[in-house]
C-alpha positions in Angstrom: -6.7 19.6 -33.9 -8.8 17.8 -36.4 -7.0 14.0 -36.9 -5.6 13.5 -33.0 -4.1 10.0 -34.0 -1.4 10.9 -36.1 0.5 12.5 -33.6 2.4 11.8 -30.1 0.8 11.6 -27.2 2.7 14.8 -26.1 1.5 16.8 -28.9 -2.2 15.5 -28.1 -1.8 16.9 -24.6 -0.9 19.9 -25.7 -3.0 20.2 -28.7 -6.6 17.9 -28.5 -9.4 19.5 -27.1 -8.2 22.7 -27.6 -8.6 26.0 -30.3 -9.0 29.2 -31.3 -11.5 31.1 -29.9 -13.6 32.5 -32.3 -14.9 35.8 -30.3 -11.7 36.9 -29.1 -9.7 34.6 -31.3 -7.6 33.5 -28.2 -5.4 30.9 -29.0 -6.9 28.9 -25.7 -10.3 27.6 -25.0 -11.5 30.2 -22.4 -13.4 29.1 -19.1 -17.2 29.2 -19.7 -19.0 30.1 -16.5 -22.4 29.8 -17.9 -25.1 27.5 -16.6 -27.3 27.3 -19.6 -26.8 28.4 -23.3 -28.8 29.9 -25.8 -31.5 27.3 -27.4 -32.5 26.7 -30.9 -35.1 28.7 -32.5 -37.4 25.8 -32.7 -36.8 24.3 -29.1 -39.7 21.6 -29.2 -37.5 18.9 -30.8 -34.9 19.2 -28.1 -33.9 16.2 -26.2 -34.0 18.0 -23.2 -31.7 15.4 -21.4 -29.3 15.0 -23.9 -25.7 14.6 -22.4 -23.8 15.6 -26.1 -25.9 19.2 -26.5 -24.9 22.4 -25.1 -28.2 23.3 -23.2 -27.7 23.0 -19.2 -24.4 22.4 -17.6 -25.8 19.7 -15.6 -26.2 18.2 -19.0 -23.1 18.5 -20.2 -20.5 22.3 -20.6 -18.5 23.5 -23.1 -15.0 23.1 -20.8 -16.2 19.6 -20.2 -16.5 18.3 -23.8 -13.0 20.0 -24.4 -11.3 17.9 -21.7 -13.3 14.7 -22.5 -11.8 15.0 -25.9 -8.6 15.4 -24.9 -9.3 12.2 -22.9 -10.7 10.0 -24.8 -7.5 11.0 -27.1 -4.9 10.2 -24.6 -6.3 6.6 -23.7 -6.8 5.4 -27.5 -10.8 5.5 -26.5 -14.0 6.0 -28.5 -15.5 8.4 -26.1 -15.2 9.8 -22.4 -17.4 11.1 -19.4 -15.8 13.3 -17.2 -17.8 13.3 -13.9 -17.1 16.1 -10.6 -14.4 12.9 -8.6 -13.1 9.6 -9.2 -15.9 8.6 -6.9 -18.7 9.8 -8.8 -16.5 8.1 -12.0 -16.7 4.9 -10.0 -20.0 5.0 -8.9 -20.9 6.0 -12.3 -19.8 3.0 -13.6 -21.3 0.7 -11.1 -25.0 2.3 -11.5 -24.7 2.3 -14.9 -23.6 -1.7 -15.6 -24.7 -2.9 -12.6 -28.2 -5.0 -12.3 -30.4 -6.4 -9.3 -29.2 -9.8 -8.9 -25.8 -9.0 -10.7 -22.1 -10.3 -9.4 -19.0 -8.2 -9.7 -15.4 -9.4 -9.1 -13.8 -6.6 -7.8 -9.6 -6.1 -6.2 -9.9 -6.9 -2.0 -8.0 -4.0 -1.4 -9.1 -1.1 -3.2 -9.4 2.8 -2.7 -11.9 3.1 0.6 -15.2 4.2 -1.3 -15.3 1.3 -3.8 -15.1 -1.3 -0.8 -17.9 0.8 0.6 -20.1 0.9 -2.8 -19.5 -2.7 -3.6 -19.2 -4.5 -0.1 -22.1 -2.5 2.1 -24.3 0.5 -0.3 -24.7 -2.0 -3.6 -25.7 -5.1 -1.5 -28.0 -3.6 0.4 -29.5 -1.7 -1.5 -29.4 -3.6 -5.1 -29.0 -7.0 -4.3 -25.5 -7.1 -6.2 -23.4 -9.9 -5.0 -19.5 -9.0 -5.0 -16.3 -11.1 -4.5 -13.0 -9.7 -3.5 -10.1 -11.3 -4.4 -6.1 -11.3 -4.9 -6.5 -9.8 -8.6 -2.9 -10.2 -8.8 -3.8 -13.9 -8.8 -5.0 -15.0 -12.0 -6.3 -18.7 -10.7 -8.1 -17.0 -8.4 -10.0 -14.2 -10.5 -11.2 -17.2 -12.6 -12.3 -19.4 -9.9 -14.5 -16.5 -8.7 -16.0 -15.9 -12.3 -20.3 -16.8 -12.0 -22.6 -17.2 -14.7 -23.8 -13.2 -13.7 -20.9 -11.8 -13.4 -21.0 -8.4 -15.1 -18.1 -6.4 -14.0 -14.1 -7.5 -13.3 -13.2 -3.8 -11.5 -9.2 -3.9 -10.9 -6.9 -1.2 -9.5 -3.4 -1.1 -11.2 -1.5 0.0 -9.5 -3.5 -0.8 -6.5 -4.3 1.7 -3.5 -2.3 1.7 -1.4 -0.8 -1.8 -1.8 0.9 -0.8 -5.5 -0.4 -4.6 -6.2 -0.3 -5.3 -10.5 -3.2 -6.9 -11.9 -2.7 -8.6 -15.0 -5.3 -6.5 -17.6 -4.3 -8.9 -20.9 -4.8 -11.6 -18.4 -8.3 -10.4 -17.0 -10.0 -9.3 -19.7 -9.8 -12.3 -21.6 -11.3 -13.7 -18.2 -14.1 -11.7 -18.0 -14.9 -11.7 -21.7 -14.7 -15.2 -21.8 -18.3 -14.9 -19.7 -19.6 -11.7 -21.3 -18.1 -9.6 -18.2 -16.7 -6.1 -18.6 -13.6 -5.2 -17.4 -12.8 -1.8 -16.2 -9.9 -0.8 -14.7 -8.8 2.1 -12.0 -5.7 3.1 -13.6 -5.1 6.7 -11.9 -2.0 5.5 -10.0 -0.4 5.3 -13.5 -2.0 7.9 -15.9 -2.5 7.5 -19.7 1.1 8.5 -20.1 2.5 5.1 -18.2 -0.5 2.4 -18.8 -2.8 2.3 -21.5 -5.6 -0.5 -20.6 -8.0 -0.5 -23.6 -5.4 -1.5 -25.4 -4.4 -4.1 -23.6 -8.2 -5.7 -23.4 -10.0 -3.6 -20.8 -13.4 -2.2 -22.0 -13.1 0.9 -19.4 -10.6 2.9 -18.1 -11.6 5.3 -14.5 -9.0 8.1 -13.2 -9.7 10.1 -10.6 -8.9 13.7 -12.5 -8.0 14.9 -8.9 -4.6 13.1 -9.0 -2.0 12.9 -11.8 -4.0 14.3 -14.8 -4.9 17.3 -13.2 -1.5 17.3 -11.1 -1.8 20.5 -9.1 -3.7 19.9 -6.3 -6.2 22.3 -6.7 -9.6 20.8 -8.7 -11.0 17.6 -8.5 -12.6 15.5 -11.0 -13.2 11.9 -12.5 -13.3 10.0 -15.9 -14.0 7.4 -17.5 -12.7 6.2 -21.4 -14.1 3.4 -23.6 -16.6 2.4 -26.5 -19.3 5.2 -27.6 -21.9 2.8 -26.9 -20.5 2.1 -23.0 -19.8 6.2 -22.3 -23.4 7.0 -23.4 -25.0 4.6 -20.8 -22.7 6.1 -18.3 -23.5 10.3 -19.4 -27.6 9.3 -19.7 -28.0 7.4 -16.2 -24.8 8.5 -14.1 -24.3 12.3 -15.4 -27.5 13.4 -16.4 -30.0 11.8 -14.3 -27.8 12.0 -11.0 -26.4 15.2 -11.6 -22.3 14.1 -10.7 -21.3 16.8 -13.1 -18.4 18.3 -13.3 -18.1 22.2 -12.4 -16.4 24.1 -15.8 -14.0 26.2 -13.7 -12.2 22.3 -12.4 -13.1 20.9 -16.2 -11.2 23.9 -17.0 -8.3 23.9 -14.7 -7.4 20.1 -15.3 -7.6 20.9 -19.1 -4.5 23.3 -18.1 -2.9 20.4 -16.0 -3.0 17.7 -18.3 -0.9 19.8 -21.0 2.4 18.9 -18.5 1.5 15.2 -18.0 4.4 13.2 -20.0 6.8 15.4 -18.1 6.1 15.5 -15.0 4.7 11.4 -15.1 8.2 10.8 -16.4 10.1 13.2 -13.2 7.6 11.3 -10.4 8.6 7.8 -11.8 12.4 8.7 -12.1 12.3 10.2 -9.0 10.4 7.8 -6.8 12.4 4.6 -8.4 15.7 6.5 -6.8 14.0 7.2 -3.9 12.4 3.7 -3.5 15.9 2.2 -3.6 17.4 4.6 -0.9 14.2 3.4 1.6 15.1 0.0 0.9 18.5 -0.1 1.7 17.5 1.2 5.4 18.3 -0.7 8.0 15.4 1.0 9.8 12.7 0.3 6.8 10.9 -3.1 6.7 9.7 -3.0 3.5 9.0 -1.1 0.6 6.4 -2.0 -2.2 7.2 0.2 -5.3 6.3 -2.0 -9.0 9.8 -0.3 -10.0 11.9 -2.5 -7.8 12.7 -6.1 -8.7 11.3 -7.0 -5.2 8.2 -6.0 -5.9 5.9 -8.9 -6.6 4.7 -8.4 -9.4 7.7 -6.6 -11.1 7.4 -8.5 -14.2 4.0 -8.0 -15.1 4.5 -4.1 -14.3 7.1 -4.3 -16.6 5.5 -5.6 -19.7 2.1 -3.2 -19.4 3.7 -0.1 -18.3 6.6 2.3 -19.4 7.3 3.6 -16.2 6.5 3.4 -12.3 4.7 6.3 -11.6 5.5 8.5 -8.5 3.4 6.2 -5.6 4.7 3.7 -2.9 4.3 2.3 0.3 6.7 1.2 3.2 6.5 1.2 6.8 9.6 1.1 9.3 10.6 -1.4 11.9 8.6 0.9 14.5 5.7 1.0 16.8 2.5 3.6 15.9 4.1 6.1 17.8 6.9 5.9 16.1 5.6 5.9 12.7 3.6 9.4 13.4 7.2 10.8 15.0 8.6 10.2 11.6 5.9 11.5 9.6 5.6 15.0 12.0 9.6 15.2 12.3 9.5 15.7 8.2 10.1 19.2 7.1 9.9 19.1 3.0 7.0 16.3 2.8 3.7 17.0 3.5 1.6 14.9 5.7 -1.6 15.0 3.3 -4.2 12.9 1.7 -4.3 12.2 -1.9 -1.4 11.5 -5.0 0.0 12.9 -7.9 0.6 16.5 -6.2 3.4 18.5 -7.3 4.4 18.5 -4.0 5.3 15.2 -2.3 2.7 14.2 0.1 3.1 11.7 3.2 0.2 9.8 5.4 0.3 6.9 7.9 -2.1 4.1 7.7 -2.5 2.2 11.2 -3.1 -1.5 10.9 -7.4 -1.7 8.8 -9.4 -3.8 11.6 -12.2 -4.2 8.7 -10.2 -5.3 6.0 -6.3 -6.0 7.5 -7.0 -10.0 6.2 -7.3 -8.6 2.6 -3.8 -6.7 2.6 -0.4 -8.5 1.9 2.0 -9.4 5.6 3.7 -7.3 6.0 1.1 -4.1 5.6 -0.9 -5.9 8.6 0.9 -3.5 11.4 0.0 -0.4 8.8 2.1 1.4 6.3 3.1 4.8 4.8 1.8 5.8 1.6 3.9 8.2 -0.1 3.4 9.6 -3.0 6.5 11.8 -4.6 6.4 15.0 -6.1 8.6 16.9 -8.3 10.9 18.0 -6.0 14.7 17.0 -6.3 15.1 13.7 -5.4 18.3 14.5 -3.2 16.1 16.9 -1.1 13.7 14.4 -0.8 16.0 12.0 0.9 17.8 14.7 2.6 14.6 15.2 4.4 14.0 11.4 4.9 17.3 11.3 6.4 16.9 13.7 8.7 13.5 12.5 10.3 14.8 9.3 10.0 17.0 10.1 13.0 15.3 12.1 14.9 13.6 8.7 15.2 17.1 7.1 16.4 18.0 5.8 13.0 
């Protein structure tokens, strides 16, 4: 595809990144197993650590630069890095922006490995000072802004809380003191949320989830301004070696093809399913952005087109209780991670280290729950059912 931006973002799914083959003429980029690739005749003027040249995988692969095309497409960007997790995208980020001395502003309750980066490994090790705050709360992102602060890092959709940061709101914070602003957005994929267009300078999934969507590779991005992604391929990529493998580049190239539908069946699915939990007389709360109770409904209304397939609840039970329900489902799989075809279940107990950051009523833990593409009647069915064989 040679001009991506005329068309939709379903035909760029399909289409970006991809071509004809021009040994086999197969009409689909095939998977390049190769860990080097032939060099110039004259070799002396290579950049031998150049992330953009097809000379040593840990540079860069041919499957890679397909799918970071198709990428960078999707989210409206410049340029993208895909990176072997959403970890290594993270901590990519971080390395890359982050000096000795620096401050970062960064969501209290975030996926587990960013706490850890930003609250214990950066500190120690680079001196980088880091506040954690309510970024749902505007007053309070701008009364932890500093004269080095570098980096606003939200999660929007948060993990697990589903909290909704503001990213108009935030990036005119954080530009207002020459911050960047990068935002997790893989709870809502480039088919729901789109945050450079809404101000945010980077964009981080975690491939592993809802691009790829199969659960069966793992990988990470990140989407932005040439001159941002370069930093990030030279110091994060190349120089630390969190490359991506061609055979996961590869299979999340095939995934992504299927995001608007199935992004559109988890978010249909999990706002019916959302509204059957909270009508339980067993279920103390349910934090989906889809329903009106959520708290910030409104704000997830204005910078997203959907609701995407994640939430959390937790029932009016004890611990035991809560892991009787989870083992007494028969359809839902008690599993780690999100965006699965198959709808995956996991019970959080209350976070000793970090309870104070979460809202009330997670305090005595919760169930994340992320839906699949099952039929949303079987789903419930199977809710049902556990549901009482738990007495309800």
């Amino acid at each position: 595809m040679t001009d991506s931006k005329k068309f939709s973002f379903r035909t760029k799914c399909v289409h970006t990144g991809n071509g004809i083959d021009k040994e086999t003429g197969a009409i689909r980029r095939p998977l390049t197993m190769a860990n080097s690739y032939r060099l110039p005749e004259d070799a002396s003027t290579l950049n031998w650590s150049d992330p953009n040249q097809l000379v040593y995988t840990r540079n860069t692969s041919a499957n890679q630069i397909y799918l970071q095309e198709k990428l960078a497409a999707l989210e409206g960007g410049e340029d993208c890095v895909v990176l072997g997790s959403g970890v290594a995208a993270l901590a990519g980020v971080f390395f890359t922006f982050l000096e000795q001395g620096a401050h970062i502003i960064c969501s209290n309750v975030s996926y587990i490995a960013v706490y850890r980066l930003l609250q214990e490994y950066f500190p120690a090790k680079y001196g980088i000072e880091t506040s954690l705050v309510d970024t749902a709360d505007l007053a309070a992102v701008k009364q932890a802004l500093r004269p080095n602060t570098k980096i606003i890092h939200i999660e929007t959709p948060g993990n697990p809380t589903t909290r909704v940061s503001d990213i108009d709101g935030i990036a005119k914070l954080a530009h207002s003191v020459g911050a960047l602003l990068t935002v997790d957005s893989t709870f809502a994929s480039p088919y729901l949320q789109q945050p450079l267009a809404l101000g945010a300078d980077l964009v981080i999934h975690s491939l592993t989830k809802y691009i790829n969507g199969h659960g069966d590779a793992m990988g990470g991005a990140v989407i932005g301004r040439t001159e941002l992604i370069d930093k990030i391929k030279r110091q994060a990529m190349v120089n630390l070696g969190g490359v991506i493998s061609p055979f996961n580049a590869w299979l999340i190239m095939r995934g992504v093809v299927t995001l608007p539908l199935r992004m559109k069946q988890h978010s249909e699915t999990a706002l019916e399913v959302a509204r059957f939990l909270e009508a339980q007389p067993a279920v103390a709360f349910v934090a989906y952005p889809g329903l009106a109770s959520h708290p910030q409904h409104e704000i997830a209304q204005k910078q997203m087109s959907m609701f995407s397939g994640v939430m959390a609840f937790g029932l009016k039970v004890d611990v035991a209780t809560h892991n009787k329900f989870v083992n007494s489902l028969e359809l839902i799989v008690p599993a780690v991670s999100v965006g699965h075809d198959e709808s995956l279940i996991v019970y959080v107990g209350p976070d000793d280290e970090r309870n104070h950051f979460y809202p009330p009523e997670f305090q005595n833990g919760h169930l994340r729950f992320s839906i699949g593409l099952e039929a949303a009647e079987d789903i419930i069915d199977d809710l049902k059912q556990a549901l009482a064989k738990c007495g309800f």
